[in-house]
Structure formats: C-alpha cells, structure tokens
C-alpha angles and dihedrals in degrees: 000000000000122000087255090065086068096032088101093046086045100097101039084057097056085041087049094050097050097042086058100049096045101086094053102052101111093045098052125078119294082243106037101075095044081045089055087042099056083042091058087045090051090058096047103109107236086052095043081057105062098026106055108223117266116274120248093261087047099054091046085051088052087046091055095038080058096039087050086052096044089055103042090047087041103025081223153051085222133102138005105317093039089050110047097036081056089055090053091055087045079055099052090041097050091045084062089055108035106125101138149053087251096053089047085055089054110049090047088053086050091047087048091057088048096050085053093051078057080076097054082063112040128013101187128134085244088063095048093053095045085046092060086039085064093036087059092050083047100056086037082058090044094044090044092065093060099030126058106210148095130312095236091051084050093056098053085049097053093044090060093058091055097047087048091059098042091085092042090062093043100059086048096051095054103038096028110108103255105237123205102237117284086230140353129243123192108205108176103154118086085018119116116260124208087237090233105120122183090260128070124201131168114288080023096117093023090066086055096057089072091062111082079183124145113264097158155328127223128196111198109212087208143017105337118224122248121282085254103061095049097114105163101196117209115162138012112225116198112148116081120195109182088263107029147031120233139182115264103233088225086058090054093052110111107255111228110231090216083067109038139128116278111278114274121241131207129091112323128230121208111198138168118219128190106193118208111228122283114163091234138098102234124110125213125225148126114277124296096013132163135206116196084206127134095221092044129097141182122232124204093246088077093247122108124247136192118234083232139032111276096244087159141036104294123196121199134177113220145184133206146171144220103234116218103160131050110279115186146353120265103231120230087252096048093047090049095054092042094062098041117127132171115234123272139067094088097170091058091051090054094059101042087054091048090043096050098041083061099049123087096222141349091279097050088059091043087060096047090050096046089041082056099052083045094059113358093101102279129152132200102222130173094210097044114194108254114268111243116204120346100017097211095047092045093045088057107031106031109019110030096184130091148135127263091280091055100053084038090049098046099041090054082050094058100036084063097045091064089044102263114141103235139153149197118252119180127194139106125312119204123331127193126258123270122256094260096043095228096102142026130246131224118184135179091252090068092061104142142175129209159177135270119179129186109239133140091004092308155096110244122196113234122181115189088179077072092064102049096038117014101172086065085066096032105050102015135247098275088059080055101043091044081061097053105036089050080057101058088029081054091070091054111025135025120266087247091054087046091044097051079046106067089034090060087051096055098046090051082054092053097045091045082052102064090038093066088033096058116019100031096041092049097128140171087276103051085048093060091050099050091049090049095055092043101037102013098233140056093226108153091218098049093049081052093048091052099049093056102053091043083060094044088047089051096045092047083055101052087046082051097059091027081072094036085058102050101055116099113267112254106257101248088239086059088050107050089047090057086055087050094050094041083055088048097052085055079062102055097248099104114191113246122234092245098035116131113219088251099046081056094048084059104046091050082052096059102041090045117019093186086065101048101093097057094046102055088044100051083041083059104046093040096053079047097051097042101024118039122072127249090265100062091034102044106195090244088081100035098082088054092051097047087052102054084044088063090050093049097039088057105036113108 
C-alpha cells in the first residue's frame, strides 16, 4: 500500500485528531497540544514533501521524551488525567508514522477512545452533541478511504450512518439492563469547583460574586419557601484564628442517628438536588435536613456530607424542617469552642461588654448590633477596601464597608465576645427560578455566610447582611449582578443586545437541565418504572424479548425504505396518467391491463361522448411525453405538454 491510497482520508484524520483533543485542552499538559499540533502540520502534504518523516529510533525516543513528561506533570501513567493524556501521545506518535490503511484504522479507534475519556470529564448536552459531531468526521475518514468522491458527499454519507444508528441506541438505552459502573474514577482535577473551601478569610466570598457559574439546582415536590428564607448550608465555621474561620474537627464528626437530636417539627420541606462537581465532600441544603441515602451523612454540625468527594453531577433527595421548638442541649465542650476567641481587637470587646451589660437579655443585644450595621454607615460592598491591624476592630470602626463574610464574621465576634455561643456558616442564599419554573437555581454568585446563635435550646439563624442590604437577601444576587453587569455592558452594547443575551443564557441552562434530568439520571429505578407503566412488568425476559423485536422491527423498516429508495422515481407524465385513469374507474370506465393510452381514449369516446375531447387530447400528449424520442419531441415544448397534461388529468 503506497502514501497516495490515504491521501483522501488524509484531511478528515488531522480534523479528527484535533477535535478530539480540544476538550481537553486545559486539562492536558502546557506542552502536549502545541506538540499534536506541530505533529498534524508535519503531515500536511506540502509540508511531508520537503521534511522526510521521522525514523523508527526517532519516533520511540519521542515516545519516552512524552512518557517522561506525562509522569513528571501526573506523577503517574494511572487514572483519568494520565490516561487519557497517554492516549493523546499514542495519537501524535501514530500520526508520524501513519503510511497505510491499517495505520488510518487505528488512529481513528485510538481517537475514538480519546473522544469517550471527554466524558469522564464533562457530561453536559454541549459535549454530546460535539461528540456525534466527531463521530460523523470520523465515518466521512473512514468512508473516504473506500469512496472517491467529494467531502460534502462524505459527509452526507457519513450523516446517514449515524442517523441510521440513532434508533438503534435508543431502543437500547431505554430496554438495556442499567448497570452500576464497573469501577469508579475520581478526576478532580480539571473538574469545576463550587469555589467555597473549608477556610474563610476575608474577599473569600467576594471573589466568588463575580461566577455566575452553576453550584446547584434544586426542584421542591411541594410549595417552595420564599426567596428569603433559602439559606443552603455548607459548611459550619467555628475556629477563629484572628484572620480566618475554620471548621471545628468535633462539628465534622459524623453524627450517629441512633443518637441524634429529637426530631424537628415544623412544616417539612421535601427537595431534589443535583449537585455540579466539586471535588469536596460537602452537600448543600436548607437547616435540619435529612437524606435516606446510603453515601450521606450527617455531621454534627448539623450540615450533609458525601462519603466521597462529588467528581460528577450528584443528584440527592432531602428533607427539612422549619424548628420551632428546642431541639437539643448544647454540650460543655461545644459551648466552650463556640465562644473562643484569640486575643485582639480590644476596642470591639469593649463594646460588646458594654452593649450587653445594657441590654436586658440576649435578644435585646442582638438587636442593637444588628440596629447599628443598619444604620451605623455601613455599606455592603462587593470590592471591600483591605483591613489594616486588628481586622475586626478596623472592619467596624475605620472601613465600614465589607462583604457578607465580614458582617458575618464581625457580628459572631461580638456575639462572643458578650458570651453568647455563636458561629460562622457559609453556603449559598437564594437563588432565582429556572426558565421553565419547574426547578431552582443556585449559582456561585449567591455564595453567602452567616450567623447561628445559641438561644432557647437552639441554633438560630441571624443574618446581619440582612440588615445593611436587604434586597440581596430579598431578591437575590443575580438581580444584583444583572444590574451591574447591564451597566457596564451599557457602555458597549444596547440594552436589547444585554438583555437576549442573557435570555439566550438561561434557556442553554434549561435545556442542559433536562438533559441531565431525563437522559443522565436515567437509572436502574426509573427504568423499572418505565418498563412497569409500558409492560406492565420488570421481567428481565420480557424486556429482552421486547428489544429485540423493536430492533428487528427497525431493521425490517430500513431494509424497507433502503428498497423504496432504490427504485427508480415515476416519471411525472406517468403520474399524472395514472391520476387521470384512477378519476376515470370512479366513473365507471376502469382502464384494462393491456390497454394502449389511445384504445382507452376511444373507448372512453364511445361510452361518454362528452368526454371524448379530452380523452383523445391527454392520450396524445401522454404517448408524446413517455414514447417518442428526444428528436421528434425537442425539450422546449415539454414543459408546455406536461403542463396541459396536468390540467386534463384533474379536470373533472
């Protein structure tokens, strides 16, 4: 086999090679796609005839240069990143050396292995859809090395396989048996994150205002709470450490449910949530939930957490309830920690003891520090000015103006202060509904922290953002960011541009939604449950039984159309004859099986005589349209002939 039998396939390899490797671009090594890049330009033919391939020796010490890279980036040939990173250098170093059919066949199979690790990576409907586009450049290479003819005719080709297959994996995504995975693989790296970490200093949650990424979505069965009242814990923060909050390790300890807290009463809440990855533990949802699954715990902290770090879309069902009763005792060890605080910020001590000493009860200080942050001259701001000194006592005396984690930060602190056991939670507030109203979004943009105080046997939630900008709590921090990104956008692009914008946004998210809601979470229950309402059973056998007639059906079908399609198509002066005799058996003047156009034409004379006129005509023009050659009946009158042959064949 000589270089010129792959030369057509040629082009739809080096497209195929980069299309794989361009989701992955960020994940890879800095030097491996600029290394796969220089390898396609190499092959390109004007550049293969003046710069010779590399030699055998020259391509394995290529292989080991890359191997030596892989390992020194990865520390290792193992798991998602390493792998497929690996399949991407077997891909560079079978494109040198590519010279035969056999080598084309197998750099598409190992291309096709790299476009399935995407999906390790990314589930999303964008990535699907990119995937079949590859699929498609792949069957026009593999077409182009038996066919000799166009690329647009490849592709069509190519098109039609895959249309062909579409029903085929349909039927076996729906009937197929769902199988848990064969293995698990945790790729966090390259994954989104939610931003949130187990440590909050001060910009923390600032830096997070500017995502409108995706954290979560939520769908209520039942009535949904008010915007106001959407509090998604995440994490408890306890330590204090004079900069930054940090978990206590006794409020991450799984909490045994033979030994929890009496049950809470109130109205209860019942929610989905599907999670975007994280690569953390931690679970989002509102205050004193519960999850019946078997991977979820509950910490003592009150907050839900994953046996394993979330390195896909997770979705949880969860239950809460509105407290309105004590609920449990707050132990010697737990009060303690909860009023620790390092030493500094002498000035704000002083005031909370002074405060407190004034007020008749703990209520009645929470109130006065929450009155002075409403109108003491703060200001919620999302770029905050730096602290200088002691960060508590410069936030409430000098700046003045701060972020959620800075009120939340400076009312615990003076809540211990007074000796009121309090702590830091940190999460997502509010969010706004999807496009279609059936579900709730969370983004990173509604990051938020918190207060919880001990009082009447309970934690109560206190939220002194509340008091210096309630709309962020009351209409959310998109409604915020739209306004401020329309009016930056303002300087730039019309309102009406900003504004389709962000339409067309939110209705990629939807549809990305459902996409994830009914194909990817397609599980072994809702298969069940699918099979019961349309077969009445989950028999095994009988869902066998049913796939494969559904496939022999299909294929019963394409073989169908396949011979429909090739039959040659009814010259139009035939068909519109045949009109003209169906019109004449209604009649009562059927059409014999060897009678000639113009035997016809005089029967129908003498039977009706009205008729005759335009029988004798359309019998004319139809013997010249289907039986004299191209010399007697030149094409410039054709178009005319087949057109009174139409008339005659529908009048009535």
């Amino acid at each position: 086999m000589r270089d010129d039998d792959i030369a057509a396939a040629r082009p739809w390899v080096l497209g195929v090679e980069i299309a794989t490797m361009l989701p992955q671009w960020q994940r890879l090594p800095w030097w491996l796609p600029p290394l796969l890049l220089f390898a396609c330009a190499w092959r390109l033919p004007v550049v293969e005839r003046r710069l010779p391939l590399p030699s055998p020796s020259l391509r394995w010490l290529l292989f080991l240069f890359c191997l030596l890279g892989l390992w020194s980036h990865y520390h290792s040939l193992v798991g998602a990143e390493a792998g497929s990173a690996f399949l991407v250098v077997c891909m560079i170093i079978k494109l040198l050396e590519m010279r035969r059919r056999r080598d084309v066949h197998v750099l598409l199979l190992i291309a096709g292995f790299v476009l399935a690790t995407d999906f390790l990576f990314d589930t999303s409907l964008w990535l699907g859809l990119y995937g079949l586009l590859v699929v498609v450049l792949m069957l026009a290479g593999l077409l182009a090395l038996q066919r000799r003819e166009t690329h647009v005719l490849l592709l069509r080709r190519a098109l039609a396989l895959l249309l062909q297959a579409l029903p085929i994996t349909l039927i076996l995504y729906l009937f197929f048996p769902r199988l848990p995975p064969l293995w698990t693989l945790h790729t966090q790296a390259g994954t989104s994150v939610t931003g949130l970490s187990a440590v909050m200093a001060p910009g923390d949650l600032s830096h997070l205002s500017e995502s409108d990424d995706l954290a979560f979505r939520v769908e209520f069965h039942g009535r949904r709470p008010d915007r106001s009242q959407l509090y998604w814990r995440g994490i408890v923060l306890s330590q204090f450490d004079g900069h930054a909050w940090r978990p206590a390790p006794q409020d991450e300890e799984v909490r045994p449910l033979s030994s929890t807290t009496p049950t809470a009463r109130g109205e209860r809440i019942d929610y989905r949530v599907t999670l975007e990855p994280t690569g953390q533990p931690w679970l989002f949802a509102l205050a004193h939930a519960r999850s019946d699954a078997a991977d979820i715990v509950l910490t003592r902290g009150g907050t839900l957490r994953a046996r394993a770090p979330i390195t896909r879309t997770r979705r949880y069902d969860v239950s809460s309830r509105r407290v309105d009763v004590g609920t449990a005792a707050l132990s010697r060890s737990a009060w303690q920690r909860d009023l620790q605080l390092p030493a500094g910020n002498t000035r704000t001590r002083r005031l909370a003891l002074a405060w407190r000493a004034a007020a008749t009860s703990d209520a009645a200080y929470v109130r006065r520090v929450l009155l002075w942050f409403h109108g003491g001259g703060f200001v919620y701001s999302l770029d905050p000015p730096r602290w200088v000194g002691e960060p508590i006592d410069d936030f409430l005396f000098r700046t003045r103006s701060g972020f959620c984690e800075h009120y939340a930060a400076a009312f615990v602190f003076m809540m211990r202060a007074a000796g009121i056991p309090a702590r830091v939670v940190i999460g997502y507030q509010g969010g706004q509904p999807g496009l279609s109203g059936g579900y709730w979004e969370v983004r990173q943009m509604d990051a938020h922290a918190w207060a919880e105080i001990w009082t009447q046997e309970r934690w109560l939630r206190v939220d002194p953002t509340a008091a210096v900008a309630p709309e962020r709590i009351s209409h959310g921090a998109l409604v915020l960011w739209q306004h401020q990104a329309a009016e930056i956008a303002g300087q730039f692009f019309p309102a009406a541009v900003f504004g389709w914008h962000l339409h067309v946004r939110a209705w990629l998210d939807d549809l990305d939604f459902r996409w994830r809601r009914d194909v990817l979470a397609y599980d072994v229950a809702q298969q069940n449950h699918l099979m019961l309402s349309w077969l009445g059973s989950t028999d095994v056998l009988r869902r066998a039984l049913v796939m494969v007639a559904a496939i022999a059906l299909l294929f019963a079908l394409m073989a169908l159309l396949r011979r429909q399609a090739g039959r040659p198509a009814m010259p139009a002066a035939e068909r519109h004859y045949r009109r003209y005799c169906r019109r004449m058996a209604a009649l009562g003047l059927p059409r014999q099986i060897a009678e000639g156009p113009h035997s016809y034409a005089e029967r129908i004379a003498r039977r009706r005589p009205d008729l005759a006129a335009a029988a004798r005509a359309l019998a004319e023009l139809y013997s010249q349209l289907c039986y004299q050659g191209p010399d007697q009946a030149p094409d410039a009158g054709r178009a005319t002939r087949l057109a009174q042959l139409k008339r005659l064949a529908r009048r009535p």
